[in-house]
C-alpha positions as CSV (number, residue, x, y, z in Angstrom):
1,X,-34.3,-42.4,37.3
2,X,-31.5,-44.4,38.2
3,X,-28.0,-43.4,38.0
4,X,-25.6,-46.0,35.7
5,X,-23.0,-47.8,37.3
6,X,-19.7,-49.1,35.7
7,X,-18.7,-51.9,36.3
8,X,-14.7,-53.0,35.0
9,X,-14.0,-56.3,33.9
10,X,-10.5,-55.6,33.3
11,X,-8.3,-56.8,32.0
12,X,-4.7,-55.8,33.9
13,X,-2.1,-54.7,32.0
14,X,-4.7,-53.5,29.1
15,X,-4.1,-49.3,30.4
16,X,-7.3,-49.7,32.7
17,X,-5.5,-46.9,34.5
18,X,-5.3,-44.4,31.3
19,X,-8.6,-45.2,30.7
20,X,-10.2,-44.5,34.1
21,X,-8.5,-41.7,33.6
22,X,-10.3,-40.4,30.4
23,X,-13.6,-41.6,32.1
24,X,-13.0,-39.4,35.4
25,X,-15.4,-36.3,34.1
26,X,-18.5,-38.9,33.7
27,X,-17.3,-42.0,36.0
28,X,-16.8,-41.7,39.6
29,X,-14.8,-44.3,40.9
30,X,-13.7,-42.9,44.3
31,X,-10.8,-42.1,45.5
32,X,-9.3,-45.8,45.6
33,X,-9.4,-46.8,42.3
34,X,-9.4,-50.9,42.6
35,X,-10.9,-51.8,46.4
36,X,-11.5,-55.4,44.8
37,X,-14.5,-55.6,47.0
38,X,-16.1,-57.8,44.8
39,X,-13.4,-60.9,45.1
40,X,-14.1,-60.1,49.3
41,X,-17.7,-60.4,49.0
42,X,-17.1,-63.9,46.8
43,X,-14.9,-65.4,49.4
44,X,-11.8,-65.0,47.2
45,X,-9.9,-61.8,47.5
46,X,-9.0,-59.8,50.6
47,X,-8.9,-56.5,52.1
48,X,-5.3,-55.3,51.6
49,X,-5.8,-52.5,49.3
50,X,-8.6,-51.3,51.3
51,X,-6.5,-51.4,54.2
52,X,-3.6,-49.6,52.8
53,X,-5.5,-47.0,51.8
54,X,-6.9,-46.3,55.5
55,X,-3.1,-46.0,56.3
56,X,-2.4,-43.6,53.5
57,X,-5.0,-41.0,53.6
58,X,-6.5,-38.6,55.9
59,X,-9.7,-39.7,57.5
60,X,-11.6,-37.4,55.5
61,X,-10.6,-38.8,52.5
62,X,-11.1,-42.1,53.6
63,X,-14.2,-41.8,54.7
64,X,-16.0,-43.8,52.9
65,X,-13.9,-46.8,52.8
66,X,-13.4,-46.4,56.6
67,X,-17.2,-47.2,56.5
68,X,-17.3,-49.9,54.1
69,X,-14.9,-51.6,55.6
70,X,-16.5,-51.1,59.1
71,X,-20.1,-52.9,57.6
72,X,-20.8,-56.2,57.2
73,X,-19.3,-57.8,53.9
74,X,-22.3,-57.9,51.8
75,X,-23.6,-56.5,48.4
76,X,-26.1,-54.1,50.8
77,X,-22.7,-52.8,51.9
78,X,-21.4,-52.3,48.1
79,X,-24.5,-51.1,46.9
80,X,-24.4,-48.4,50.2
81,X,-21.1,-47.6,49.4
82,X,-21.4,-46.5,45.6
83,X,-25.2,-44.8,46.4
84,X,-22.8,-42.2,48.7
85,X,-20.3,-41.9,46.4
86,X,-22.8,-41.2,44.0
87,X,-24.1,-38.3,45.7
88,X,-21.2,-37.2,46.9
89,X,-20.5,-35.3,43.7
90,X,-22.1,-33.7,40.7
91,X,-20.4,-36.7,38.4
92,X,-23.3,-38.3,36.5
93,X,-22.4,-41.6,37.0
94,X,-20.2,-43.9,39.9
95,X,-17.9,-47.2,38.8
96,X,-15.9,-50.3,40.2
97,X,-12.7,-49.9,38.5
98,X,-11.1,-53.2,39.8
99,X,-9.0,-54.6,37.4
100,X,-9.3,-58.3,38.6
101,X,-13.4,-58.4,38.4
102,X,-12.2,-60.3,35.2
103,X,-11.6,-63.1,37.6
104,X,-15.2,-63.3,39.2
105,X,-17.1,-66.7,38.5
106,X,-20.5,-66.6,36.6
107,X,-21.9,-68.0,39.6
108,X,-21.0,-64.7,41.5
109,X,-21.8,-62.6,38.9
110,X,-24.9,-64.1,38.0
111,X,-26.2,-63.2,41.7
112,X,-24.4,-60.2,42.1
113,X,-25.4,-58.1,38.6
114,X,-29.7,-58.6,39.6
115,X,-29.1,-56.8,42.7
116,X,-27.1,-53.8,41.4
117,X,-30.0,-53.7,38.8
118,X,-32.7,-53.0,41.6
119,X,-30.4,-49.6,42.6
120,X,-28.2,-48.8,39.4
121,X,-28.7,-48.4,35.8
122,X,-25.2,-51.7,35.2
123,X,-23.3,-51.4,32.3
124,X,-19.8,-53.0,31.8
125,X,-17.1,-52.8,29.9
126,X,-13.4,-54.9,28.8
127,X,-10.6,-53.1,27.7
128,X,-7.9,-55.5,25.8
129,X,-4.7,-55.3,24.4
130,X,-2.2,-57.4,22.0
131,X,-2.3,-60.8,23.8
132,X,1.9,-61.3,23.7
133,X,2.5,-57.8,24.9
134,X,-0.2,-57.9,27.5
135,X,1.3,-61.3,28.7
136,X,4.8,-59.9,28.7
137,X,4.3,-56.3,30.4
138,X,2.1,-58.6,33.2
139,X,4.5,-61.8,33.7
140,X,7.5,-59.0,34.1
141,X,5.5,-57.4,36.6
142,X,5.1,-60.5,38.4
143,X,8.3,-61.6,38.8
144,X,10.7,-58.3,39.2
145,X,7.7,-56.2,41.7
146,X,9.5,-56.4,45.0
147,X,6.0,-57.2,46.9
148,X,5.1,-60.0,44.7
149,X,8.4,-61.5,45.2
150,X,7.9,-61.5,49.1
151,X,4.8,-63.1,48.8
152,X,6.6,-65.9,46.9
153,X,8.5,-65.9,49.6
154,X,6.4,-66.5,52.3
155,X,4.3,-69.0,50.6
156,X,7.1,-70.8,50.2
157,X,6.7,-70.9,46.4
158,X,9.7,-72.2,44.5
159,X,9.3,-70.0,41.6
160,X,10.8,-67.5,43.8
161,X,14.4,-69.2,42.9
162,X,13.6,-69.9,39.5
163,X,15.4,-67.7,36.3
164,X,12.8,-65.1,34.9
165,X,12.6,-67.4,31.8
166,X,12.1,-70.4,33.9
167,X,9.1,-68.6,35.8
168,X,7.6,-67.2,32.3
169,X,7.8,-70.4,31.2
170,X,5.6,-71.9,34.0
171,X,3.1,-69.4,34.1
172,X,2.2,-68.4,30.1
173,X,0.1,-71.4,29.7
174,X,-2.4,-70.6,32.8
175,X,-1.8,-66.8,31.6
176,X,-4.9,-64.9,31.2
177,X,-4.7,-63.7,28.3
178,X,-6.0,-67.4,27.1
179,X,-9.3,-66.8,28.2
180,X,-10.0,-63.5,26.7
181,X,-13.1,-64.6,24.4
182,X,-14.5,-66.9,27.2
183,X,-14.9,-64.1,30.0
184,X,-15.8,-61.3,27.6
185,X,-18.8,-64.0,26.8
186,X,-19.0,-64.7,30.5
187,X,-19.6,-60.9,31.4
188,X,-21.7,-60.3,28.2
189,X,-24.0,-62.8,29.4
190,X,-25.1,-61.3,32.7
191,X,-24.8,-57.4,31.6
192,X,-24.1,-55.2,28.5
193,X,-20.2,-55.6,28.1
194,X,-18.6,-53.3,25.7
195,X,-15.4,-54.4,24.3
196,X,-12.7,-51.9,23.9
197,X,-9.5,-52.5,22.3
198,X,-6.3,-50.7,23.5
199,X,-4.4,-50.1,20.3
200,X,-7.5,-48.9,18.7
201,X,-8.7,-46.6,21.0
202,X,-5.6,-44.9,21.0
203,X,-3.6,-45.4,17.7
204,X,-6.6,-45.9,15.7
205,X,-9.8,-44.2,14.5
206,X,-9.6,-42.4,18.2
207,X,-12.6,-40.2,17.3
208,X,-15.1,-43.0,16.3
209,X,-14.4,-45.8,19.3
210,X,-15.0,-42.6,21.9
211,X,-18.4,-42.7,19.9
212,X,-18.7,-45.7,21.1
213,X,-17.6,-45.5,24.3
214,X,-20.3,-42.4,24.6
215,X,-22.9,-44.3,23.1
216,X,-22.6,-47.2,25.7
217,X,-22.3,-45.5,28.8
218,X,-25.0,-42.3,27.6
219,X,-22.4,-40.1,28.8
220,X,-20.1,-37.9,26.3
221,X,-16.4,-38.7,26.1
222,X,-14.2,-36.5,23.8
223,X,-10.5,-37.3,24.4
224,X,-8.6,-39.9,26.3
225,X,-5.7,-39.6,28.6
226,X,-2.0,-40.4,27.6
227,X,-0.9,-43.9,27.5
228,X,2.3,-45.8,28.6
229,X,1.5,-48.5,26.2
230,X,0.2,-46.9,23.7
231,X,2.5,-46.2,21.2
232,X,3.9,-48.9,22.9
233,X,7.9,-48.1,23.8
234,X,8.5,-51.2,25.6
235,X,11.7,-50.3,27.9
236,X,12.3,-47.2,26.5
237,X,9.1,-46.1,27.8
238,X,8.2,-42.7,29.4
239,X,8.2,-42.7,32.8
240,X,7.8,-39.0,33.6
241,X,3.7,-39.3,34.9
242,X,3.8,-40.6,38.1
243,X,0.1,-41.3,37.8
244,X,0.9,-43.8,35.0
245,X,3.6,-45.8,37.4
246,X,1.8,-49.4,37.2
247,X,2.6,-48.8,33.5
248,X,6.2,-47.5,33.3
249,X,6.8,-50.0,36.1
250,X,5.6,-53.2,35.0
251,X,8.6,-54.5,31.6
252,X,11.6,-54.7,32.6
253,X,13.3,-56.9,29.8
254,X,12.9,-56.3,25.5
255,X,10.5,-58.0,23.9
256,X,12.1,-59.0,21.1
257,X,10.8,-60.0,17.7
258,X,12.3,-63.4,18.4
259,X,10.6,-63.7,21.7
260,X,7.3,-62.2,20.5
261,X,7.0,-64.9,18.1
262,X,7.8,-67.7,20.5
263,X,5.2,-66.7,22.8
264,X,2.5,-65.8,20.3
265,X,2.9,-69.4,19.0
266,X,1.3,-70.0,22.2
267,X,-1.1,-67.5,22.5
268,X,-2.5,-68.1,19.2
269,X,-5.7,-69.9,19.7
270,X,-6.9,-66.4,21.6
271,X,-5.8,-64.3,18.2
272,X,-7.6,-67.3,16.1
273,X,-11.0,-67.2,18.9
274,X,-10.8,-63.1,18.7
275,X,-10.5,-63.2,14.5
276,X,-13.5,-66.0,14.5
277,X,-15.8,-63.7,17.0
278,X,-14.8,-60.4,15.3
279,X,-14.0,-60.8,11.9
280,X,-10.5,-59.9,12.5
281,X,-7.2,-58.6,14.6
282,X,-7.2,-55.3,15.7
283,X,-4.6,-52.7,14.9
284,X,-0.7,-54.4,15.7
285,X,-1.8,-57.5,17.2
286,X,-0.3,-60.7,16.2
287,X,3.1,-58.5,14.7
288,X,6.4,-57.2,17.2
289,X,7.1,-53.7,17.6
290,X,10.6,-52.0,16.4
291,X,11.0,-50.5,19.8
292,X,11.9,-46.8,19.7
């Protein structure tokens, strides 16, 4: 029998940490979380978190990236990769938890998903969250993360001198969360994609989208791990797990209701495309919070 593989599609910004989190008893997904492996193998990521990693842990613990990264780049390679990290353990099942696999072409995917399916038993899954404050928690991120703005810097953008509104303004009409409909269809294509909403899994009916969840993967989950976003504090968040720091890191500045409105006048053919496809908006989406 094959073991199942998980494969993320994303999306950043959604709490694709908090979740890996509350799959960790059932999903193995290695001791680096996001290698991006799959953008190398496509010709349009690199190895820097790969590399970093090798820098930051023993060689014990990076074993198995050590070897990864010492084989050709190919999906052989991958598929070697998450067949030790399988058997490396007692957990039933081993994942890519790469938060930008969202950004993967069909093409790739479309070549890529056949071969997993020869070693691994592939399911997938989306995690999403309200579309302004998905936008806002990743565009703050952008601009005020120290490494981002180097890279600015020494690709000569000229964003890198531009006012925070200024830089928000140029990038939330090529913002993801745009094309949420399209890639979930994309991934749901090519290999069963379950759809998970962020608000709902934790604020909502908690007990019957973990049913789900179960029911997907064939592996029981019962709880879920605590969530930054979720209720969602905005600045006032919590920022005493240091596990949850790409949360607690990423908004800087208040969303307010003002704000919220103006950019969800933009966003709103992704609110009308997820009503059309599922009936209707998930819990909070499409109304500001009164930040607490």
């Amino acid at each position: 029998m094959k073991p199942t593989f998980l494969l993320c599609g994303g999306v950043g910004w959604c709490a694709t940490n908090p979740l890996r989190y509350t799959l960790k008893d059932v999903c193995n997904v290695g001791r680096l979380r996001e290698h991006h492996y799959l953008q190398l193998l496509e010709g349009t990521g690199n190895s820097w978190k790969m590399d970093k990693h090798l820098r930051q842990t023993s060689l014990e613990e990076s074993k198995l990236i050590r070897e990864l990264l010492k084989s050709p780049i190919s999906i052989e390679s991958y598929i070697t990769y998450y067949k030790k990290l399988y058997d490396s353990t007692d957990i039933p099942m081993v994942g890519d938890a790469s938060n930008t696999n969202y950004m993967l072409s069909e093409e790739f995917l479309a070549s890529v998903v056949p071969e997993l399916e020869k070693h691994f038993n592939v399911k997938a899954y989306m995690i999403f969250r309200d579309p302004v404050r998905r936008t806002w928690s990743h565009l703050n991120f952008e601009y005020f993360n120290r490494r981002r703005r180097l890279e600015r810097m020494r690709r000569g953008d000229d964003r890198v001198n531009k006012s925070f509104e200024q830089f928000f303004n140029d990038r939330l009409p090529k913002d993801w969360s745009t094309m949420y409909i399209q890639q979930w269809e994309m991934f749901q294509r090519h290999v069963d994609t379950l759809p998970i909403v962020m608000e709902e899994l934790w604020e909502g009916d908690t007990d019957s989208e973990l049913e789900l969840i179960s029911a997907h993967i064939g592996e029981r989950v019962d709880t879920v791990y605590e969530n930054v976003y979720s209720p969602d504090r905005g600045v006032n968040k919590d920022t005493s797990n240091p596990l949850l720091q790409d949360q607690w890191c990423s908004d800087h500045l208040e969303l307010t209701p003002e704000v919220y409105f103006q950019i969800k006048e933009v966003l709103q053919p992704t609110y009308d495309a997820w009503a059309y496809k599922f009936g209707s908006l998930p819990k909070h989406w499409g109304h500001p919070y009164n930040y607490q």
